[in-house]
Biopython code that builds the backbone (N, CA, C, O; Angstrom):
import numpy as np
from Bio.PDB.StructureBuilder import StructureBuilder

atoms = [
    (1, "UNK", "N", (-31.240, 8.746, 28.745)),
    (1, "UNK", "CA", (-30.841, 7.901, 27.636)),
    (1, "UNK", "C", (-30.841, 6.451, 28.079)),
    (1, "UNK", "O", (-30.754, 6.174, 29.275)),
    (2, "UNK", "N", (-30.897, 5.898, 27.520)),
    (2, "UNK", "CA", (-31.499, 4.123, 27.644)),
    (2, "UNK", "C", (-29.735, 3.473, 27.147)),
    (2, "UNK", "O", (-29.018, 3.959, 26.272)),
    (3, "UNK", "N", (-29.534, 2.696, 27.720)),
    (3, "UNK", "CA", (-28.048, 1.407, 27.295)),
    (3, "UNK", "C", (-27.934, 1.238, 26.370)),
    (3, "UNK", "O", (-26.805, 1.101, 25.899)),
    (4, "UNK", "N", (-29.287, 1.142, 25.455)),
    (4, "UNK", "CA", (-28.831, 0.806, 24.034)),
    (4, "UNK", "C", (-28.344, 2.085, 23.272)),
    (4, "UNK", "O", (-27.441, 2.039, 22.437)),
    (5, "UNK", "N", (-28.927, 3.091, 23.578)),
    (5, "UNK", "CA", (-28.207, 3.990, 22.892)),
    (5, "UNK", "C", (-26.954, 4.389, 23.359)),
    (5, "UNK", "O", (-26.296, 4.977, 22.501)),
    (6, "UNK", "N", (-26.465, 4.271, 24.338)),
    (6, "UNK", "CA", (-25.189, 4.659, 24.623)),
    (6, "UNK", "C", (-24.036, 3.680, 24.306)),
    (6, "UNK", "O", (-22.860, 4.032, 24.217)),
    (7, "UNK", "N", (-24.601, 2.100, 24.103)),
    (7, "UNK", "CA", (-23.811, 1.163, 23.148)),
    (7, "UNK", "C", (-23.808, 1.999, 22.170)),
    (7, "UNK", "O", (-22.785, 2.680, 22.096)),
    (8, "UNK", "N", (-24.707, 2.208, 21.291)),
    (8, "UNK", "CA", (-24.908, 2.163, 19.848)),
    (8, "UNK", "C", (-23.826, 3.067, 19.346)),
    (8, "UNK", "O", (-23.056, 2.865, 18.406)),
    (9, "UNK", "N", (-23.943, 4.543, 20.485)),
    (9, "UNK", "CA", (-22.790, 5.439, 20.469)),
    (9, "UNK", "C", (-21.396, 4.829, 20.508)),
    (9, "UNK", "O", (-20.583, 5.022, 19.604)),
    (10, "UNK", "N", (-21.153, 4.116, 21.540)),
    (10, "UNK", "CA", (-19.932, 3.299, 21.637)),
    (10, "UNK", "C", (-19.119, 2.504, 20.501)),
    (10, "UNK", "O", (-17.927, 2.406, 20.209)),
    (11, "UNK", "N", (-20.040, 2.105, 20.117)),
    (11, "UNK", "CA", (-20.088, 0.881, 18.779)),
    (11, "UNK", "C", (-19.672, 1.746, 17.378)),
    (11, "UNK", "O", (-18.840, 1.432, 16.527)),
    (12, "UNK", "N", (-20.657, 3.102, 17.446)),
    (12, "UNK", "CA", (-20.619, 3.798, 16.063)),
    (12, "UNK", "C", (-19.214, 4.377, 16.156)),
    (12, "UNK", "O", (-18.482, 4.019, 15.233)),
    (13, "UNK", "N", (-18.766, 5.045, 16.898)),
    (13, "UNK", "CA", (-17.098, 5.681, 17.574)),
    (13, "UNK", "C", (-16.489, 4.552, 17.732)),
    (13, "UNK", "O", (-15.698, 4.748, 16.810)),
    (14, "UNK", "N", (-16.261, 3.777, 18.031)),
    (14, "UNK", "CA", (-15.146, 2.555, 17.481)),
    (14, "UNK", "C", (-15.317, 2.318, 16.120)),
    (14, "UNK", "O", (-14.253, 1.760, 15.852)),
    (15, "UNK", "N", (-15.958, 2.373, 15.072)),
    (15, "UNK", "CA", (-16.033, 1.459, 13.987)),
    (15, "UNK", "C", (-15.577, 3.084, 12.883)),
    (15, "UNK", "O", (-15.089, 3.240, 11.763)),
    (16, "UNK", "N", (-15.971, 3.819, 13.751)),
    (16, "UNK", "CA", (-15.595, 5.450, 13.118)),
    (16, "UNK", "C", (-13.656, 5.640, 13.321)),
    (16, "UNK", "O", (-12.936, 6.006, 12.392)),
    (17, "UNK", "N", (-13.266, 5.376, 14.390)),
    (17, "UNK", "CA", (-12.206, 5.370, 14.400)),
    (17, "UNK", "C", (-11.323, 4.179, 13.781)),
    (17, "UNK", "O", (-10.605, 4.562, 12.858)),
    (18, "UNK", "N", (-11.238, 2.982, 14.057)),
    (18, "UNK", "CA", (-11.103, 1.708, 12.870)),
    (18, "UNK", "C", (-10.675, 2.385, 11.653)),
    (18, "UNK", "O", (-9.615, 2.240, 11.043)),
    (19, "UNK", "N", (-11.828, 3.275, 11.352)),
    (19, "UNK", "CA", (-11.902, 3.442, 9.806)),
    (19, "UNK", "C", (-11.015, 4.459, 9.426)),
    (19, "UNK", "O", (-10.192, 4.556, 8.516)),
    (20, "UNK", "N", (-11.531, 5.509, 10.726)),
    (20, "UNK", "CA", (-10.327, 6.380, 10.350)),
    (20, "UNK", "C", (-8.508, 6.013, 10.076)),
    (20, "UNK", "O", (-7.749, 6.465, 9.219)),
    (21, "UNK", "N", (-8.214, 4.862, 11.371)),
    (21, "UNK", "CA", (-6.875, 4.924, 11.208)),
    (21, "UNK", "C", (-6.660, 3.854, 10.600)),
    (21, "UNK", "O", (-5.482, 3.723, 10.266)),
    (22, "UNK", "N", (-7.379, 2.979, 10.306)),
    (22, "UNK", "CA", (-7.092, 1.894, 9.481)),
    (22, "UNK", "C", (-7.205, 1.872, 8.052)),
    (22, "UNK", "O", (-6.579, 1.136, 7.289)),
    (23, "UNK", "N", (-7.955, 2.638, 7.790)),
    (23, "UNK", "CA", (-8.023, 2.935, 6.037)),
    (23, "UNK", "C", (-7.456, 4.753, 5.599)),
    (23, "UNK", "O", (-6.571, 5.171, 4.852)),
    (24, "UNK", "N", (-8.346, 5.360, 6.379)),
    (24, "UNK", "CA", (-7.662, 6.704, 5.771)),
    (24, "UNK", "C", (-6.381, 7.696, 5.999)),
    (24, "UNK", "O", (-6.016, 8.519, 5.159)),
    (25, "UNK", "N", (-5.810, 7.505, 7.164)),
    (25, "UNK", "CA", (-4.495, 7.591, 7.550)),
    (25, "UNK", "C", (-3.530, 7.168, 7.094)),
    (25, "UNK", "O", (-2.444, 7.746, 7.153)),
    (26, "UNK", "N", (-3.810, 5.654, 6.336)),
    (26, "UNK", "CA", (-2.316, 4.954, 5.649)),
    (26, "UNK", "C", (-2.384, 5.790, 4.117)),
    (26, "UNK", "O", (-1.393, 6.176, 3.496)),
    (27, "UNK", "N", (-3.786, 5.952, 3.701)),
    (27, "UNK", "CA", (-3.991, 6.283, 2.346)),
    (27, "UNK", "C", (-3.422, 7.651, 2.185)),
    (27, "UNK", "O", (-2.924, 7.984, 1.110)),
    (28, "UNK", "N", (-3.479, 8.540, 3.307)),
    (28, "UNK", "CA", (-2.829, 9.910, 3.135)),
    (28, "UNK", "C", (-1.518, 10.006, 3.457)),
    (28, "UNK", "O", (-0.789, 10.975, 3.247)),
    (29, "UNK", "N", (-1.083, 8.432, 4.242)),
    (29, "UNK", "CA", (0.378, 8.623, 4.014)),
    (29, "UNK", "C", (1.130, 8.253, 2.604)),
    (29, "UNK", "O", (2.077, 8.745, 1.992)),
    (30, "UNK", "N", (0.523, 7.493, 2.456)),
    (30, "UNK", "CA", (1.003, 6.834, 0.907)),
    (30, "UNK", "C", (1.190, 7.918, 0.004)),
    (30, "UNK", "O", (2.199, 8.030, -0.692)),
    (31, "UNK", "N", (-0.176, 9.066, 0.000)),
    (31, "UNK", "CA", (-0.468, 9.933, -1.004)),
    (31, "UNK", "C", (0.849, 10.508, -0.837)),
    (31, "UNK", "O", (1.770, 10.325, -1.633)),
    (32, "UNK", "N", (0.919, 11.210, 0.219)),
    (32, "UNK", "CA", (2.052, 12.324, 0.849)),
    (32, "UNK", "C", (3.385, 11.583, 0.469)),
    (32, "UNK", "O", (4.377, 12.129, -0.014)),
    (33, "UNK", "N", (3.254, 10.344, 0.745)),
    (33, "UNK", "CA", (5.032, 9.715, 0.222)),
    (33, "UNK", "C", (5.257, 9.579, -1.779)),
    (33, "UNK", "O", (6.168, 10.029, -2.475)),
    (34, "UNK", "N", (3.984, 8.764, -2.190)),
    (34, "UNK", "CA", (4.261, 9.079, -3.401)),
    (34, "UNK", "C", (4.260, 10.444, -4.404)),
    (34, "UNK", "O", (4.797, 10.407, -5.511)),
    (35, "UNK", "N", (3.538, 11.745, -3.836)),
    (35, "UNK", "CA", (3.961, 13.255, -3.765)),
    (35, "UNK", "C", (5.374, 13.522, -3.878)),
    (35, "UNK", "O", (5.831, 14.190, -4.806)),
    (36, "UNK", "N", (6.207, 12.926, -2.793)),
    (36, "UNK", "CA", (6.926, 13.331, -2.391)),
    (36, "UNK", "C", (8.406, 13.099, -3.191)),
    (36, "UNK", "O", (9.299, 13.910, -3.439)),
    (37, "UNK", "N", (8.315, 11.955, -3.428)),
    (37, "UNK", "CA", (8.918, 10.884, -4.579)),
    (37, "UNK", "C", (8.752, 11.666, -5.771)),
    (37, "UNK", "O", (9.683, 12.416, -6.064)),
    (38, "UNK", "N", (7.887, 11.637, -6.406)),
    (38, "UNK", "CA", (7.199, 12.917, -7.989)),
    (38, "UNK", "C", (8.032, 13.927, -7.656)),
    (38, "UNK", "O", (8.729, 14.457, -8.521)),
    (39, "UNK", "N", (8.062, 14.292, -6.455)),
    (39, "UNK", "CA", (8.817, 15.503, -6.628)),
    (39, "UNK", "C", (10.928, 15.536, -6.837)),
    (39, "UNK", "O", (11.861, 15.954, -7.521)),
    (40, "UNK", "N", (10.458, 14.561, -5.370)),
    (40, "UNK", "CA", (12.391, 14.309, -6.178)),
    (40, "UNK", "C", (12.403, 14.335, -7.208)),
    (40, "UNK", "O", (12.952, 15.245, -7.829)),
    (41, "UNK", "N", (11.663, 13.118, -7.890)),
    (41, "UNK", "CA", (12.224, 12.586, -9.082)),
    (41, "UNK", "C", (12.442, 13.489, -10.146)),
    (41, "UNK", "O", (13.288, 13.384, -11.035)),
    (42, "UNK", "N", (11.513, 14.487, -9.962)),
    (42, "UNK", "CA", (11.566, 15.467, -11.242)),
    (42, "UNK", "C", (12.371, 16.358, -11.047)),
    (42, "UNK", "O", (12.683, 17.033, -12.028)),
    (43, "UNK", "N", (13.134, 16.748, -9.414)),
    (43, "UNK", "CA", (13.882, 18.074, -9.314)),
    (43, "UNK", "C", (15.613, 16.813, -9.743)),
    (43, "UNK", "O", (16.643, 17.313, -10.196)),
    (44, "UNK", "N", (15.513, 15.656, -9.524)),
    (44, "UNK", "CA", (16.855, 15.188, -10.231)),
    (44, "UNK", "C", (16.918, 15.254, -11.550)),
    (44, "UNK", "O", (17.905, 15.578, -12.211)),
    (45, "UNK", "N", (15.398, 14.810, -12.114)),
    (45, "UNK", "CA", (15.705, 14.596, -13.738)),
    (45, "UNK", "C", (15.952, 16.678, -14.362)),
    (45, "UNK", "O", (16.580, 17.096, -15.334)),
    (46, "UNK", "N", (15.250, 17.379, -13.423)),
    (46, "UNK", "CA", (15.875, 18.728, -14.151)),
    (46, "UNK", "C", (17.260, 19.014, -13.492)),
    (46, "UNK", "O", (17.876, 20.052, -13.735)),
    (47, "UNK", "N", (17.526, 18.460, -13.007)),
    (47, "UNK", "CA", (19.290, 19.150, -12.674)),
    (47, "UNK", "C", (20.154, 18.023, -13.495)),
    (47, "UNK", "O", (21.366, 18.237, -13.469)),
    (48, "UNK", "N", (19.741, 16.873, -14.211)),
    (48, "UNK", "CA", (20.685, 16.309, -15.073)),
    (48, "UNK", "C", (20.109, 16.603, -16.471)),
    (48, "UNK", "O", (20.486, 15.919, -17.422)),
    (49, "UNK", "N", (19.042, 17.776, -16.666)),
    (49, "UNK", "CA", (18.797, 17.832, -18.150)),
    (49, "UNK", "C", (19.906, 18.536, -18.545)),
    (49, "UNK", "O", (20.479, 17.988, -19.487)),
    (50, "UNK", "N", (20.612, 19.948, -18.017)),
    (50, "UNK", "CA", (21.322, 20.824, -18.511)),
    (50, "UNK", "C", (22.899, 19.673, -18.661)),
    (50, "UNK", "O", (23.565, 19.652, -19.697)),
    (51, "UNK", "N", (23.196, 18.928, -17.586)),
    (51, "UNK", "CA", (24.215, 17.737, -17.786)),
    (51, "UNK", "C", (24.302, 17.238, -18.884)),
    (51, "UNK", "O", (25.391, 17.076, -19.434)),
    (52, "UNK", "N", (23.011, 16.852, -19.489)),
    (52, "UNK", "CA", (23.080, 16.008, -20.636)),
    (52, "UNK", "C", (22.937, 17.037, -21.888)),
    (52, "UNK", "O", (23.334, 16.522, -22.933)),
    (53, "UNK", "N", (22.587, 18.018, -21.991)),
    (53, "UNK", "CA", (22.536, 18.837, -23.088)),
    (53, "UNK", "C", (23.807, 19.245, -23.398)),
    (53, "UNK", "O", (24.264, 19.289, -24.540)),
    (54, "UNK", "N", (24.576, 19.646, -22.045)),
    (54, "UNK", "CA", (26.327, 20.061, -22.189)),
    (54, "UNK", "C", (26.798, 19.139, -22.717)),
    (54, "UNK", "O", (27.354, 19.524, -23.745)),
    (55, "UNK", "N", (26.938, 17.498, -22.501)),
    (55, "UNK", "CA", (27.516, 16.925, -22.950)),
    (55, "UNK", "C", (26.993, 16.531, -24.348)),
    (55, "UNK", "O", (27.893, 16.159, -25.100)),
    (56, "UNK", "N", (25.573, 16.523, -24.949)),
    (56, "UNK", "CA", (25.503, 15.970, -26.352)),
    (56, "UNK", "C", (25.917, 17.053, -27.507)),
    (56, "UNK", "O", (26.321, 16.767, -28.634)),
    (57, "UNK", "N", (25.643, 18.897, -26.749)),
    (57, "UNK", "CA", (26.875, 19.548, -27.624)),
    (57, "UNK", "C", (28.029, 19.327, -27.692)),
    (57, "UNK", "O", (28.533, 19.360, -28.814)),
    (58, "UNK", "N", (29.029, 18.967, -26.322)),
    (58, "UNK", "CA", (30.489, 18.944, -26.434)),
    (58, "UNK", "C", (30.570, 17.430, -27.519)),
    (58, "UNK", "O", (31.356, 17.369, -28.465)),
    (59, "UNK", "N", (29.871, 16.610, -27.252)),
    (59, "UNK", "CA", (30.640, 15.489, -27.958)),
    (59, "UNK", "C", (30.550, 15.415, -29.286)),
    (59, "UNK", "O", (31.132, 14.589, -29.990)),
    (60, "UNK", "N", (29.446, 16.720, -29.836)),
    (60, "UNK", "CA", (28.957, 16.516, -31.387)),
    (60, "UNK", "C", (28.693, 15.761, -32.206)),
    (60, "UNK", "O", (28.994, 15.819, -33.398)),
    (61, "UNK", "N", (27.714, 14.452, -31.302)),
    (61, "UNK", "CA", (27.399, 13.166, -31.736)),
    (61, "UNK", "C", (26.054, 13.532, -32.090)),
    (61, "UNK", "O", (25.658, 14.326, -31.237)),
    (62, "UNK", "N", (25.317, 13.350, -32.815)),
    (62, "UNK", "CA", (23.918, 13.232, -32.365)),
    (62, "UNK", "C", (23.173, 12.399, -31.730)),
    (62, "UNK", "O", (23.202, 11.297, -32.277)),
    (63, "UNK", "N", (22.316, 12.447, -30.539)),
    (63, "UNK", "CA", (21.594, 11.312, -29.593)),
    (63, "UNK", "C", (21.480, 10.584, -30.290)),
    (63, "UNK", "O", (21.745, 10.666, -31.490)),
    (64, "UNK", "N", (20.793, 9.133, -29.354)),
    (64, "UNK", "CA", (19.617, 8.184, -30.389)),
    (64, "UNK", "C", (18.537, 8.776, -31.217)),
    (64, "UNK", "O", (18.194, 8.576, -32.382)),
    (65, "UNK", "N", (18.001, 9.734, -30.077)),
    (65, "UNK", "CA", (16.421, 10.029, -30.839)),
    (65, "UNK", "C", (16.707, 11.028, -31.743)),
    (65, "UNK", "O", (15.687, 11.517, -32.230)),
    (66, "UNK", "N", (17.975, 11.604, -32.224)),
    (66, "UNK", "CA", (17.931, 12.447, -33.272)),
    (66, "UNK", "C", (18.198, 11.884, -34.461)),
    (66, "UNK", "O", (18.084, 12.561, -35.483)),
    (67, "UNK", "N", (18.699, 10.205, -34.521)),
    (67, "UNK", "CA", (18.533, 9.775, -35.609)),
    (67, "UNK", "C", (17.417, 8.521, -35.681)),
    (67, "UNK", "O", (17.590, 7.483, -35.041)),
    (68, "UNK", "N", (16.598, 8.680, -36.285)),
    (68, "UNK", "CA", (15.179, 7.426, -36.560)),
    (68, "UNK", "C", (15.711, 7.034, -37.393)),
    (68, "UNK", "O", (15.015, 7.250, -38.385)),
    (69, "UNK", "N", (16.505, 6.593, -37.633)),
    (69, "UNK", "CA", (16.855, 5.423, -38.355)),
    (69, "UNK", "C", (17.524, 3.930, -37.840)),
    (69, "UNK", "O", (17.586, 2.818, -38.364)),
    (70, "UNK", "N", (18.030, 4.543, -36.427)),
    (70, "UNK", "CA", (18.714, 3.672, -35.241)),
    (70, "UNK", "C", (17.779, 2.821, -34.330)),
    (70, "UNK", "O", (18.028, 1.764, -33.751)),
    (71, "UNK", "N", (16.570, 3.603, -34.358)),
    (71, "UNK", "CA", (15.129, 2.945, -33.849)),
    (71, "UNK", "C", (14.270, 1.901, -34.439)),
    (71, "UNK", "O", (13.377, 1.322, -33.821)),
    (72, "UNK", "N", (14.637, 1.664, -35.843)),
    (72, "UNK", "CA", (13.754, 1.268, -36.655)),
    (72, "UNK", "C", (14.392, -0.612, -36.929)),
    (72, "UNK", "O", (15.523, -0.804, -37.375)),
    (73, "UNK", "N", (13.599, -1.598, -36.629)),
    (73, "UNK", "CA", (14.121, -2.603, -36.804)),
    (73, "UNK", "C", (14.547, -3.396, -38.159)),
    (73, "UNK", "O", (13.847, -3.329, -39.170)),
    (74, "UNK", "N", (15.206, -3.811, -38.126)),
    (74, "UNK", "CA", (15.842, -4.704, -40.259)),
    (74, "UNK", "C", (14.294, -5.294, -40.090)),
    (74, "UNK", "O", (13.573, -5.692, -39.176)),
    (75, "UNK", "N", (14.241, -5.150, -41.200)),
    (75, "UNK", "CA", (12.995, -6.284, -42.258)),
    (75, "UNK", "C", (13.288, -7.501, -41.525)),
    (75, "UNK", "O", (12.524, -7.890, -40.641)),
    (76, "UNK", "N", (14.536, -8.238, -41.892)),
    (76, "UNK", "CA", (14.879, -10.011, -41.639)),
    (76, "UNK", "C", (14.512, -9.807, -40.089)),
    (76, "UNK", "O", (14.290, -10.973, -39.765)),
    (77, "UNK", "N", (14.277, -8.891, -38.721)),
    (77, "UNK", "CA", (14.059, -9.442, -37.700)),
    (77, "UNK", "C", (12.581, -10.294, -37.182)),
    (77, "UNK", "O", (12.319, -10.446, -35.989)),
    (78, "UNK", "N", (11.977, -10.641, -37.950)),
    (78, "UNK", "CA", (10.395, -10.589, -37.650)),
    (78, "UNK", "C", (10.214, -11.881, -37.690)),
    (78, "UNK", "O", (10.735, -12.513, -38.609)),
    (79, "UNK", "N", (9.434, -12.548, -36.698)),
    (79, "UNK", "CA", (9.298, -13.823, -36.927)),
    (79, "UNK", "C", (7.755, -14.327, -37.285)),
    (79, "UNK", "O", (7.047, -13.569, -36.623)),
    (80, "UNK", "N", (7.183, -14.933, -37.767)),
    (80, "UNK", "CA", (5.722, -15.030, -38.376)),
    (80, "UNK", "C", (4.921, -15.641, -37.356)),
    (80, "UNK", "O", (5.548, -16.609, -36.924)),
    (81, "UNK", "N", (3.979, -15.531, -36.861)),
    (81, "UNK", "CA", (3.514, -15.751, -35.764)),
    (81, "UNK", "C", (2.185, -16.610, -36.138)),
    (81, "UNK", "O", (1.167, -16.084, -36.587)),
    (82, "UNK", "N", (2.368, -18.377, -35.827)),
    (82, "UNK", "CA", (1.189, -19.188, -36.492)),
    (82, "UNK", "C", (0.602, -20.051, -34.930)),
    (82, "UNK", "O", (1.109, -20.838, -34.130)),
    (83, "UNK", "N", (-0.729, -19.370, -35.086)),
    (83, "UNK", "CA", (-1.445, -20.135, -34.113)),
    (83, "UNK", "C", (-1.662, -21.515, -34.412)),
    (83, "UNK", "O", (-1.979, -21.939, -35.523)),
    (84, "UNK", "N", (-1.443, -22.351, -33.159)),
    (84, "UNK", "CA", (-1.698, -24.160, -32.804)),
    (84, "UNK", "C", (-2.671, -24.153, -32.476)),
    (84, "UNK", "O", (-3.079, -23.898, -31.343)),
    (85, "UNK", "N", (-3.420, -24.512, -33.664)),
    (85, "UNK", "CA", (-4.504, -25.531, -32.343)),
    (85, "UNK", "C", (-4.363, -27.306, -31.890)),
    (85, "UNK", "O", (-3.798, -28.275, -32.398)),
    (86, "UNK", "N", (-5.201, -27.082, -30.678)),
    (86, "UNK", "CA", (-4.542, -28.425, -30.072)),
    (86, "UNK", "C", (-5.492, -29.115, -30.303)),
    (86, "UNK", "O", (-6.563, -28.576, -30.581)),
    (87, "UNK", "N", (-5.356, -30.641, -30.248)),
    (87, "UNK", "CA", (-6.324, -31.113, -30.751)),
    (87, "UNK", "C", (-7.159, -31.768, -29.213)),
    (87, "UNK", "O", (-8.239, -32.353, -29.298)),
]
sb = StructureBuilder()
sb.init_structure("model")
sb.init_model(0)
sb.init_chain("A")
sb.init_seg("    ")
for serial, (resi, resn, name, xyz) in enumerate(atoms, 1):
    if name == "N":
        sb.init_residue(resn, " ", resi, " ")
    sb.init_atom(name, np.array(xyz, "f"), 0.0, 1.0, " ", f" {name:<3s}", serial, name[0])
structure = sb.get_structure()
């Protein structure tokens, strides 16, 4: 084998590894952490669904979202929206 090819080898395996730990290693950590996060998040939001269902029977209120009428803004809030031009 001739120098240049055993650079070339050298050169191609550094720029192979670079890549590996510099781009695809952080990206599979990220993946694996934001995974990981999705998952909390959803095993908290199901252990406070049954929380919140106990309490909107005991209090015999109805939520917000069971009344649309609480969502819906007055007529008088709206303001008219007039484009300037500048001169």
């Amino acid at each position: 084998m001739s120098i240049t090819r055993i650079l070339l080898y050298i050169l191609l395996a550094y720029f192979l590894y670079k890549f590996v730990f510099n781009f695809l290693v952080p990206i599979i950590k990220v993946s694996w952490r934001v995974r990981s996060q999705v998952k909390e998040f959803q095993r908290r939001q199901q252990q406070q669904d049954p929380l919140q269902q106990q309490q909107q029977a005991g209090s015999g209120r109805p939520s917000s979202g069971d009344n649309p009428t609480a969502t819906k803004p007055k007529s008088g809030e709206y303001i008219d929206f007039e484009e300037v031009k500048e001169k």
